[in-house]
N, C-alpha and C positions, 0 to 999 in steps of 0.2 A: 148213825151216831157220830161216823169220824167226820161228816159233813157240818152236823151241828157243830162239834167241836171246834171246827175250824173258823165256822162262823160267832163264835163265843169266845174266842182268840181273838180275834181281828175289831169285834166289838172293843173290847177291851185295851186294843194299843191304838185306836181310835180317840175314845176317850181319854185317854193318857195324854194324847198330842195336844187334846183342844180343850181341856180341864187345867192343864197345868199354869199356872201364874205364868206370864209376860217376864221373860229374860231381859236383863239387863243392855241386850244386843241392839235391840229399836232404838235407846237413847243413844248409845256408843256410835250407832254407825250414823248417827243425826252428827253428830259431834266428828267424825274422821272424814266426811264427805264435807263439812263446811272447813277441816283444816288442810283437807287436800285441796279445795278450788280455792285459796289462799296461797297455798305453794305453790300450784299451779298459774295462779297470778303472777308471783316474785319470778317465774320460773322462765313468763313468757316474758316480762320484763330486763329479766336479764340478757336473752335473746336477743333481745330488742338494741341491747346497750352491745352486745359483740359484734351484732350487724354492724355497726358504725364502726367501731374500732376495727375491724376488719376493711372496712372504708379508709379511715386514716393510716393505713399501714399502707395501703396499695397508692394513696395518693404522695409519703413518702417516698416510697419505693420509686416514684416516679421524679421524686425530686434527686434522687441518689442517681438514677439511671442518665439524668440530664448534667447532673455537677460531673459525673463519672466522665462524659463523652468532653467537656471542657476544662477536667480539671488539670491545667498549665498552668495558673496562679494558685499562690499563695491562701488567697480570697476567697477560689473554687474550692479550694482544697477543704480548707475548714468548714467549708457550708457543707461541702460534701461528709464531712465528719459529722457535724451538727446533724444535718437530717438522719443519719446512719445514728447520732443516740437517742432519737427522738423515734422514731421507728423503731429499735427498741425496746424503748419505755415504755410504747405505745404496744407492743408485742406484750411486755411483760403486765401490762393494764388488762390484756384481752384474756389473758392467763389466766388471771387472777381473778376476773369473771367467769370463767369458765369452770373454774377451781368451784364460785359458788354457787355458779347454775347445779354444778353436778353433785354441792351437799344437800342443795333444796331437791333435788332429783332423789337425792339417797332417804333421805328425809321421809318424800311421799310416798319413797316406795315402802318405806318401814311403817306408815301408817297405814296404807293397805295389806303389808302382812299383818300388820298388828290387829285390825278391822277381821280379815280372813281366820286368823287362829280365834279371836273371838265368838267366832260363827260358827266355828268347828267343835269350840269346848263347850257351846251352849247347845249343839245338837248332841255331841256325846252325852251332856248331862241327862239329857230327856231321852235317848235310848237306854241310859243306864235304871232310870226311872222305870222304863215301859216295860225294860226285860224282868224287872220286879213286880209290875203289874201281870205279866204274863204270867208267872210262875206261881201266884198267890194266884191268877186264875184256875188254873189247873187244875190246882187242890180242890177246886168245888165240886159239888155235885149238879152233875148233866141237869137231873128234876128240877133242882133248887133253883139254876138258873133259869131255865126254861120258864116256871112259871112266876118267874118276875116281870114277865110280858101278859097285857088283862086278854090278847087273841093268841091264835097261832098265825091268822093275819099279820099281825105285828111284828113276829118276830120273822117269817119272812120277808118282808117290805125290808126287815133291819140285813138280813143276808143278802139280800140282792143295792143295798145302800152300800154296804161295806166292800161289794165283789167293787163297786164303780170306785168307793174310796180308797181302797187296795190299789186301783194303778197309780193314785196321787202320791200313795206311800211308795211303792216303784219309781213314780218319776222323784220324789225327794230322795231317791238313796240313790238316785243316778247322779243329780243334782252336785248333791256330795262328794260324788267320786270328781266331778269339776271341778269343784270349788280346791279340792285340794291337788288339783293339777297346777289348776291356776296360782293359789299357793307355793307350788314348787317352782314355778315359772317363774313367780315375783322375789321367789328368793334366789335364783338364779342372776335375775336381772340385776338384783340388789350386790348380791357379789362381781359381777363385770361392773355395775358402775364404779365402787370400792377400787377395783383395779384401775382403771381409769381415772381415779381423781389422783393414787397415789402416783401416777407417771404423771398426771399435770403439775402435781408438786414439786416434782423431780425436775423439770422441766423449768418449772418458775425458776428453782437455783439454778438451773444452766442459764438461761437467759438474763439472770442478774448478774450471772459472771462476765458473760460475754458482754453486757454493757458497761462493764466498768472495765475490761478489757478495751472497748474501744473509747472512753472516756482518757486512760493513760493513755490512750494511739494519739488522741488529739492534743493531750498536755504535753507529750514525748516533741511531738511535730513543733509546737510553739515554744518549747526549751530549744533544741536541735535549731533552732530560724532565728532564734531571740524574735521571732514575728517579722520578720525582715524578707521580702519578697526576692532581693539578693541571695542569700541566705538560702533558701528555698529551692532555688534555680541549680544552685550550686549542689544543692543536695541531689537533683534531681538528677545531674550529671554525670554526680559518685556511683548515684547506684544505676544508670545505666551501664554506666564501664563496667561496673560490675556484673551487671546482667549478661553482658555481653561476654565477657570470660566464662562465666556459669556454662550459660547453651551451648558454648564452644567447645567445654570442655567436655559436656553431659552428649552431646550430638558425639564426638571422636570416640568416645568410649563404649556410645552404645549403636555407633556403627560396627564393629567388631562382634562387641556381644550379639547383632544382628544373625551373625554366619553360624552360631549354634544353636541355635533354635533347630529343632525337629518336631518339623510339622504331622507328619506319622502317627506319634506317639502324645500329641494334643488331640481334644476334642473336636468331633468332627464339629461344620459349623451349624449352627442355627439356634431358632428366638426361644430366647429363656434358660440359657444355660447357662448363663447368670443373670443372677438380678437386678433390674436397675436401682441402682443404690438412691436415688433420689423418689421417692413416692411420684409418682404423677411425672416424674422430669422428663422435660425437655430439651436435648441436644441443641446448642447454639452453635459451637465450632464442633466438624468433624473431624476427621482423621485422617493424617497423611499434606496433600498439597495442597489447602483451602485457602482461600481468599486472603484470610488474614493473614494467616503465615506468609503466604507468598510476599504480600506486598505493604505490610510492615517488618518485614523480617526479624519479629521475635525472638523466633527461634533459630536465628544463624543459618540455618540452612534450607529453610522455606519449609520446614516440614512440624507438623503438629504429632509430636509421638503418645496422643491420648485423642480422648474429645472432651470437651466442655457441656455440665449441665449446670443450667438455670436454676440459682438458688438463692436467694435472700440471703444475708447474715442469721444464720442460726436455726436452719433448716438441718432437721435429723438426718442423718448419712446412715445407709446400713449393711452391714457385709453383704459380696454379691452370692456369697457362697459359703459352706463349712469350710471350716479352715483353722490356721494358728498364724497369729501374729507374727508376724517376721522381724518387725522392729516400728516403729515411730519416731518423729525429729519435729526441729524447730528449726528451718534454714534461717528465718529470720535473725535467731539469737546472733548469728557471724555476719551474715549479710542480711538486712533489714529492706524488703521488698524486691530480693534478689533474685528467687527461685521460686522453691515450692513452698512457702510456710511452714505452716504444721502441716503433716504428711502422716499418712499410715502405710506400712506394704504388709499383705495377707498371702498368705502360702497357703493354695487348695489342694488336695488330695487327686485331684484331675490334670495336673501336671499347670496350671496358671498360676498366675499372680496377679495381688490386683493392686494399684496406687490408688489413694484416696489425698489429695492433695488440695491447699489453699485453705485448710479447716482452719474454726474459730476455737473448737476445743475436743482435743482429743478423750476418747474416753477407755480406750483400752490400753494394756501394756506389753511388751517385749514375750512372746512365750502364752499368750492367752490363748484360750480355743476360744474361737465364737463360730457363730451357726448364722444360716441362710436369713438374712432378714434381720440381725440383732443390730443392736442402735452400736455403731461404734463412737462416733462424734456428731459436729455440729460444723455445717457450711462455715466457710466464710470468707474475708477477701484479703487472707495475710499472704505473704511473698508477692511475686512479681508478678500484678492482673491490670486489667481496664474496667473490673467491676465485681463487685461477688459473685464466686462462681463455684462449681466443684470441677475439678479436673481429674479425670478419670484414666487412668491406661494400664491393658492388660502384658502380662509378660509372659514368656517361657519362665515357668519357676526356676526352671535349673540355668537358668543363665542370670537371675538376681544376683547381682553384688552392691553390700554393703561398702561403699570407699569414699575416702578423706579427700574432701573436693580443695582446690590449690584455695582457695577462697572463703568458701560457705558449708566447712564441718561437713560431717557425714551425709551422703545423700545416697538413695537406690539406682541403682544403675541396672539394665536390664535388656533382654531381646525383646521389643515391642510388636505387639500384634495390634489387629484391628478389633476393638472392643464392641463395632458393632458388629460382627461377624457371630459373638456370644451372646446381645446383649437381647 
């Protein structure tokens, strides 16, 4: 009896499945599969369009890299400004692409959950159905049912049909438990893209900033010249003397600060004990007696007290470590391409410090805490450089001094170590 029963159960949520009217869901997902490969159209097209703008950026970059190495006119100069907002615009173009690849992204992904919850509440509906059919089964009588079959032929051939359709009902509720994985996975995905579009938004205003930042660099420079290649030369004079007071003064001060450093009571050395603050960067000048230093004399005394990473205008900078702001500045505001530009210095809890020098725009303050990896600003090529760059250099914490430079406001002074020894 408990065999028939079972087989008179299983009869019955059988027909439930294949009796029931045609759900709404076959048209729906005719309809969200012809508006995903639509989006997915716009999606690859916009791809298509960043490729290039990713092109036109690297082929300014290379026009900036070329005015940079000859810019001693006037001429050079402003082309070298010119490509530098054009590059850019062309950055904040790519942005803004990317901005709507990743709503048409957000988009398809909300029409596949939207397609998946539909699937989900039209098989609920027909379990809600079946477990009504079961129950009205139930109530009947074993006899009754029985002989609603004209053999007992029949109604085994029907027990041994539904043992085979039984695994199909197994694999659909297996099925199910998928779908609603996949479900969670696409809402998953749906929230990281969300994150991701609102930093490229973020992002767009930084790099709107920074091109009108450097749009006033190039107005500043043709007020300051009246356009006048005289003019120009003379400028370029000022601020070398200037420079040249700067490092003389920054080298005397942090040769001293030098002799308190205790190396002991610093982390010992090796890779990854800080961060490198540039994604992917690339060291261009190292540390100590390099080429350049020696034999342009920069730095007054042949000596590079950071290193140089390779960085476009308006490349994210990120702390190399936990820590709290120490202070931020603008050398330029008193001396205008005389030092360090906009500057960061960060105080870590392992006894370092770090500069973050030449930025386009700073984005933390005096007193903040930030963490390993957080965005504090953005590259760039203000103070005294030969191209965009970020300048990096670590200190003995406890030998940082904040002091009033004879010339160029407040600058970091400090025991300098060798940043790749951390990095």
């Amino acid at each position: 009896m408990i065999q028939w029963r079972i087989a008179v159960l299983t009869i019955a949520v059988l027909m439930a499945i294949f009796v029931l009217p045609a759900s709404r869901f076959d048209l729906d997902i005719v309809k969200a599969d012809t508006g995903i490969m639509d989006l997915q159209k716009q999606i690859d097209n916009k791809n298509q369009e960043i490729d290039t703008l990713e092109a036109e950026i690297k082929k300014f970059q290379g026009n900036i890299d070329e005015a940079e190495n000859t810019a001693s006119t006037l001429s050079k100069e402003i082309l070298r400004l010119n490509s530098q907002v054009k590059q850019l615009n062309a950055k904040i173009n790519l942005t803004q692409k990317k901005i709507s690849e990743k709503e048409l992204e957000i988009k398809s992904l909300g029409l596949n959950i939207s397609d998946t919850k539909i699937f989900l509440a039209d098989r609920q509906d027909i379990m809600g159905k079946l477990l009504k059919n079961l129950d009205q089964t139930e109530s009947e009588d074993y006899i009754q049912v029985f002989l609603k079959y004209n053999s007992l032929s029949d109604f085994f051939n029907t027990i041994e049909s539904t043992r085979e359709l039984n695994q199909g009902v197994k694999q659909n509720y297996e099925d199910l438990k998928q779908v609603k994985t996949e479900l969670e996975n696409e809402k998953t995905k749906a929230e990281t893209a969300k994150k991701e579009l609102a930093n490229l938004k973020r992002q767009l205003m930084v790099e709107k900033e920074i091109e009108q930042e450097s749009k006033t660099e190039k107005a500043t420079l043709l007020k300051e010249t009246k356009n006048q290649e005289v003019a120009y030369q003379k400028l370029l004079r000022d601020r070398e003397i200037k420079r040249a007071e700067i490092y003389d003064e920054i080298k005397n001060i942090e040769n001293q600060l030098k002799k308190k450093i205790d190396l002991g009571t610093l982390p010992s050395f090796g890779r990854g004990i800080l961060l490198v603050p540039i994604d992917g960067g690339v060291v261009t000048q190292g540390f100590g007696h390099t080429n350049f230093s020696i034999y342009n004399d920069v730095y007054k005394n042949g000596f590079h007290n950071g290193v140089d990473i390779r960085a476009p205008i308006g490349t994210i900078v990120r702390a190399t470590e936990n820590g709290r702001v120490m202070a931020t500045g603008n050398a330029d505001i008193m001396c205008p391409r005389g030092s360090y530009g906009k500057w960061i210095v960060i105080d870590h809890p392992n006894n370092l410090a770090t500069l973050y020098a030449h930025l386009s725009l700073v984005l933390v303050t005096r007193g903040q805490a930030v963490h390993r990896g957080d965005i504090i600003g953005y590259s760039g090529n203000t103070g005294y450089t030969t191209g965009p760059h970020l300048h990096f250099t670590v200190y003995d914490a406890r030998t940082v001094e904040l002091r009033q430079s004879r010339v160029c406001g407040v600058l970091p002074y400090g025991g300098y170590l060798n940043p790749l020894n951390y990095l």
